[in-house]
N, C-alpha and C positions, 0 to 999 in steps of 0.2 A: 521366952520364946526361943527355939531350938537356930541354932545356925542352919540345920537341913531344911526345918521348913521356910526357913529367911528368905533359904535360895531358891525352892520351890514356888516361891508366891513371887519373887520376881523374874522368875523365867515362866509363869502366868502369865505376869505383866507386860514382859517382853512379847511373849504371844500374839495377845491383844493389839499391842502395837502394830506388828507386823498384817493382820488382819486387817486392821484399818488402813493399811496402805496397799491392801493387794490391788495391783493397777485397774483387773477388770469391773470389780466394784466401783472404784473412783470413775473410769471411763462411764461407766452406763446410766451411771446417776449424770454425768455431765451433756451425754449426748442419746437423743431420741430421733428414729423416726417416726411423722404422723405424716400416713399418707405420702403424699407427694413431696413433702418437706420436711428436711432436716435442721433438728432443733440442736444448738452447741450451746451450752449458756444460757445466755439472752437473746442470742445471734438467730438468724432464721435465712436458710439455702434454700434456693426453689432448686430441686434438683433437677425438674423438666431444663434448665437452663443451662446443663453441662452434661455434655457428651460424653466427657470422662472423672472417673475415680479415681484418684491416684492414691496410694497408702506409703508413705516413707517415712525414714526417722532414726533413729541412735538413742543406745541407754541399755542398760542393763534390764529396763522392764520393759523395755521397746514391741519383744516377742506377745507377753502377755498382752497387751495392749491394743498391738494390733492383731490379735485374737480375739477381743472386746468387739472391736470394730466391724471384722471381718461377720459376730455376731449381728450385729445392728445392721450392717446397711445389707448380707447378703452378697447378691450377686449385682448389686451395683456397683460393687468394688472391680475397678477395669483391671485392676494389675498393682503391682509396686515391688518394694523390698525396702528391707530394717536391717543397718546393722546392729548387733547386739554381742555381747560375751562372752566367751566359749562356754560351751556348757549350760546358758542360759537360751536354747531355743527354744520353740514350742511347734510343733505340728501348725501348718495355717494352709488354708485352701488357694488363697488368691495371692497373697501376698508371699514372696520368698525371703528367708532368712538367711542372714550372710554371718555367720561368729567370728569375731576376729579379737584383737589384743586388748585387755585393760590390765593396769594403768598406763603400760608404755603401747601407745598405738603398734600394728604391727602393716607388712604387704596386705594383710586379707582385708584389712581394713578401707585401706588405699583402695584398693579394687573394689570393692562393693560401693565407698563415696563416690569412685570415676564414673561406673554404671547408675547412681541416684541423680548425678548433678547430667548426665547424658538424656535420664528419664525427663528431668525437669525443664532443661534448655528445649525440649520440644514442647514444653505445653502452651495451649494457647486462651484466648479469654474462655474459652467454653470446658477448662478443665479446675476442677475443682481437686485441689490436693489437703491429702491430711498427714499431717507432720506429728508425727509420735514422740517428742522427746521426756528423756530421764536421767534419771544420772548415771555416770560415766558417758554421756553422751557427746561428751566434748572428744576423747579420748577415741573413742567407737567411730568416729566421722572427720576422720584426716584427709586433710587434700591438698599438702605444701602448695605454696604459693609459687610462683614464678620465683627460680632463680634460688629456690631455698629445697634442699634436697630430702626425701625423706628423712636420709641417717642423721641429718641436721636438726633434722625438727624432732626426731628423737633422742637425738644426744641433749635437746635443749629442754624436753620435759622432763628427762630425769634430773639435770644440774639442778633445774627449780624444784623438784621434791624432794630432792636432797638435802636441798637449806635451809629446807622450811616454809616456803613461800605458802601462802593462803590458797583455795582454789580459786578465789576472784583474781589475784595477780595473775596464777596459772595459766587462767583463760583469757585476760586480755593479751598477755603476750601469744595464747595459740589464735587468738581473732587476727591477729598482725602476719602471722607466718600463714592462712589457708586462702583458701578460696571461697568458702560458706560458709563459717564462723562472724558470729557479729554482725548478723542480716544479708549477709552476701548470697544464702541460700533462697532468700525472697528475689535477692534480685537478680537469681537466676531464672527463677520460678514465674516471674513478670511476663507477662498481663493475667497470669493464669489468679484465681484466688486460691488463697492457702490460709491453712485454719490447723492452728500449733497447739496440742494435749499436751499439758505439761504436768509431768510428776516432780515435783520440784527438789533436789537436794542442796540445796543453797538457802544460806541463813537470809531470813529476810524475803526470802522469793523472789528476789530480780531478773525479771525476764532479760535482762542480756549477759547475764553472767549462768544461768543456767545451760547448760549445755554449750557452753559459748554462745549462745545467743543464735542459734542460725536464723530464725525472722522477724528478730528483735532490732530495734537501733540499738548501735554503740556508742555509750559515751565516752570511753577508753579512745585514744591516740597512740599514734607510734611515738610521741614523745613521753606516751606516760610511761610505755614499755621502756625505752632506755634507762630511766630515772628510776625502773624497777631493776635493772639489771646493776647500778648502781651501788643500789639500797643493798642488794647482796653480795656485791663486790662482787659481779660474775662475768662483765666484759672481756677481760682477758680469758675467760673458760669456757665461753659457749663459739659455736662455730664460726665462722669469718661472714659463712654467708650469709647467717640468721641475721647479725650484726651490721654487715652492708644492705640490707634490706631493713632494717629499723630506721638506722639515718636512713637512708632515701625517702623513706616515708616521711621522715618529721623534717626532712627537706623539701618536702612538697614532690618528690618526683617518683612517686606512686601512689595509685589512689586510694584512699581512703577509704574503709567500713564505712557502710552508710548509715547516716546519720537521721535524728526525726527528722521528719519532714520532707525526704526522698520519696520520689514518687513511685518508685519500685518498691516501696512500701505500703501502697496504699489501699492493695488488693487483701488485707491479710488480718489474720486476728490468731491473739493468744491468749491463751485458755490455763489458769492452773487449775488440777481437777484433782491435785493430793500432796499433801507438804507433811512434813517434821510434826508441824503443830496437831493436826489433826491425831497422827500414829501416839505424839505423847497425852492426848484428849483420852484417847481409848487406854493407854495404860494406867492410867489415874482413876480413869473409871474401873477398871478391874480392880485395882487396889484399893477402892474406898470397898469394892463388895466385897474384898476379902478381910473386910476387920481393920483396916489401918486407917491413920490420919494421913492427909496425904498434902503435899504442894509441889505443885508445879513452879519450879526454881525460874526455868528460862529456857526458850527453844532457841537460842542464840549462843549457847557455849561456844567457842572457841580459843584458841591459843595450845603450846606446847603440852603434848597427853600428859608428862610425868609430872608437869604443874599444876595442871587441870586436876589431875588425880588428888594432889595434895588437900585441895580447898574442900572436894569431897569428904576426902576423909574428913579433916576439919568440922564441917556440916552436922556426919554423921555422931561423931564424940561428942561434939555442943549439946545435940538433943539428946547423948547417952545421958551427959553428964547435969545438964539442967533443965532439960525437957525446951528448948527453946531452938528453933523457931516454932518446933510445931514439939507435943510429946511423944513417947511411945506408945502404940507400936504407932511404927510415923513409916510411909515410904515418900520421898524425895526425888520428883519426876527430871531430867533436864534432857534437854534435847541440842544440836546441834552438832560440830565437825570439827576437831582439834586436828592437830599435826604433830608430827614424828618427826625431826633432825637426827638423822643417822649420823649415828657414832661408831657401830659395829658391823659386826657381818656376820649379825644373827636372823632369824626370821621372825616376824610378827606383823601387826596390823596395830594402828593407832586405838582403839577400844582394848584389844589384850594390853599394850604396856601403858595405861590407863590402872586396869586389873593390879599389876605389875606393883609399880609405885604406890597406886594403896595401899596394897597387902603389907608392905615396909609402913607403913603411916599408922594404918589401924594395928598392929602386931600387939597381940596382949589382951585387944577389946572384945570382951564376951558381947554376942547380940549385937552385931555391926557387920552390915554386905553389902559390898560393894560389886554391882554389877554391869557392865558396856558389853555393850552390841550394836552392828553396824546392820540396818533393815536389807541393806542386798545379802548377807549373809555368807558375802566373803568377805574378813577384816583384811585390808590390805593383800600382798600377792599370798594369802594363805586360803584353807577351805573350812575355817571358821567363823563365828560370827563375831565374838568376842570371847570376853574372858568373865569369871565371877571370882572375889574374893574374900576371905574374913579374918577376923584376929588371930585366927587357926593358922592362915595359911603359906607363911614366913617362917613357922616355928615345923610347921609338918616338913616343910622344902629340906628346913636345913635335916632333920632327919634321913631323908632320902639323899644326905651331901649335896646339895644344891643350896648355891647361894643366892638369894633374889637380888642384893646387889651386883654380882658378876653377870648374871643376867640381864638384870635392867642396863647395863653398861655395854652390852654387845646388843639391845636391842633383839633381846631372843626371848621375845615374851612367848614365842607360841612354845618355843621346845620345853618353857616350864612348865608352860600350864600341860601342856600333852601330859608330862610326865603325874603331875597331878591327877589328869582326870578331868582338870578346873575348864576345860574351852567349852563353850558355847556351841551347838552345833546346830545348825536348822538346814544346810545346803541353802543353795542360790536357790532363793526369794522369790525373785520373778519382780522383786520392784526394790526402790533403793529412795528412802527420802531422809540421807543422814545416820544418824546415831540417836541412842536411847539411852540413857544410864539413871540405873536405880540406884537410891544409897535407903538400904534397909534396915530399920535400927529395931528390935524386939525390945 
């Protein structure tokens, strides 16, 4: 079986995926009205019982989503606003869309959380709100805390992406520095009910690390934050103020993200209505109709991409070379969210130097592709989705003088693959639930 069509049948796959996570499918399967009442789940709204609609929320699939909505309930919908992306808006009738900054929060941001959490401190028991959250939703809905400055809380998202940090560490220390992160947005929102769609991009689906959690409890502390900053040796490098406001916290002399069991909680419900798991369900399903043996490895991948990548490759040579775990043609589903420790000051996205380090690993192997893509369909700050690679494609590079190690070393997986040809392109998605990677063996 050719390398072209290897690549072909997993950018199929990838397809599929993406299909299965388009928000407003997820959304409409989740929520009905009949009549007079609105159906979320299992959950059931008498809507005669609320004056108001509110629609809000954060994510890169925020837009779509509340498009879904905006479907379903009509002109019940009283008003709102989403923040979402740049580039990721959509036309909406009731609701208004605000684009501001992903990964590092931006001012637009700021301003459009200042007008959400203004919208919600007025509601009262007779308003019913729907909270859109997705991924990058942590990111998309900044609201420095007292005493910690924007440039502060931006200077301290990048130190942690810098180093490595997880997105769960990410987000408990951004619960520590806002005002609506980590349920704080419920208990702004108090006595009103609030009812949370969640597109989930977090391993595992934890409702309080998904978007930081705005109407989730937290089980994160500001002591767990310190002990994270710590762990990266970043106390001396993050700002004075973020750091005066962490101890204060785990000194008791600020309050605390609320916790189960807070009664500013008790109006509320969340909802996940599309994950990882589902998007890699439907790639597996494309590739068994397209002729392959297929397994689903694990929607839980994480740790450092150009490691990640190795085991891949690994994988894929196994079943070159002894037909095990599964035989040829075999495609090898995994799902989940690795990370990037910047060493250079090149451009790319954690799925391309994924791409990257395979291509170095697999070099030489006929009928071996490896492919990552990230479901919002922009890898990191670039406007790809990922990257594809094969035994070809370290030996083509250097042809063109290009070295994939000099590369992989400045973290410049996009300007390779550009050069190749090799990126991934779909444009912003309109939904985001992780990563997808095929390892393709003919």
């Amino acid at each position: 079986m050719s390398e072209q069509k290897l690549r072909a049948d997993a950018r199929a796959a990838f397809d599929a995926a993406l299909e299965a996570a388009d928000p407003r499918v997820s959304i409409r399967k989740a929520v009905r009205v009949e009549g007079r009442t609105l159906r979320v789940g299992g959950a059931t709204y008498d809507l005669d019982a609320f004056s108001r609609v509110l629609v809000v929320g954060a994510g890169k699939a925020s837009a779509q989503m509340a498009s879904a909505v905006e479907g379903i309930l009509g002109d019940r919908v009283s008003g709102g606003l989403i923040n979402t992306k740049y580039d990721h808006g959509v036309p909406l009738r009731r609701v208004e869309v605000n684009e501001c900054g992903h990964p590092v929060p931006d001012e637009a941001g700021v301003s459009g959380t200042e007008r959400i959490v203004r919208m919600l401190a007025g509601a009262d028991e007779r308003t019913l709100v729907l909270c859109l959250v997705s991924g990058g939703g942590s990111a998309l809905m900044p609201a420095p805390a007292d005493g910690v400055t924007f440039a502060e809380k931006q200077e301290t998202t990048r130190q942690l992406l810098a180093c490595g940090a997880t997105i769960n560490e990410l987000n408990a220390v951004r619960k520590h520095l806002s005002k609506v992160k980590g349920g704080q947005l419920a208990r702004i929102a108090f006595p009103a009910a609030i009812v949370s769609l969640i597109l989930s991009d977090v391993i595992g689906d934890p409702l309080d690390v998904i978007a930081s959690g705005p109407t989730a409890p937290d089980e994160s502390t500001f002591g767990h934050c310190l002990d994270l900053l710590r762990k990266y040796e970043l106390e001396d490098r993050i700002p004075k103020g973020v750091l005066s406001r962490l101890r204060d916290g785990a000194a008791g002399k600020v309050q605390e993200t609320p916790k189960p069991g807070e009664s500013a909680l008790s109006r509320r419900q969340n909802l996940i209505v599309g994950s990882n798991r589902l998007a890699v369900a439907a790639a597996r399903e494309k590739a068994a109709a397209l002729g392959y043996r297929t397994l689903m490895l694990s929607t839980r991948v994480q740790g450092e991409a150009r490691e990640v990548a190795k085991v891949f490759a690994a994988i894929g040579k196994e079943i070159r070379a002894t037909g095990e775990p599964i035989s040829a043609p075999a495609c090898v589903i995994c799902g989940g969210e690795t990370t990037v420790t910047l060493r250079g000051e090149g451009k790319g996205g954690r799925n391309q130097e994924i791409a990257l380090s395979a291509a170095m690993e697999v070099e030489g192997w006929p009928g071996l592709v490896i492919f990552s893509g990230g479901t919002d369909g922009t890898d990191g700050p670039t406007d790809a989705a990922g990257a594809v690679a094969d035994g070809e494609t370290a030996a083509r590079a250097r042809g063109m003088g290009l070295s994939a190690v000099d590369f992989l070393r400045e973290n410049d997986s996009y300007h390779f693959f550009e050069r190749l040809g090799d990126l991934v392109m779909t444009g912003p998605t309109g939904t985001n639930v992780m990563d997808v990677a095929l390892i393709m063996v003919g």
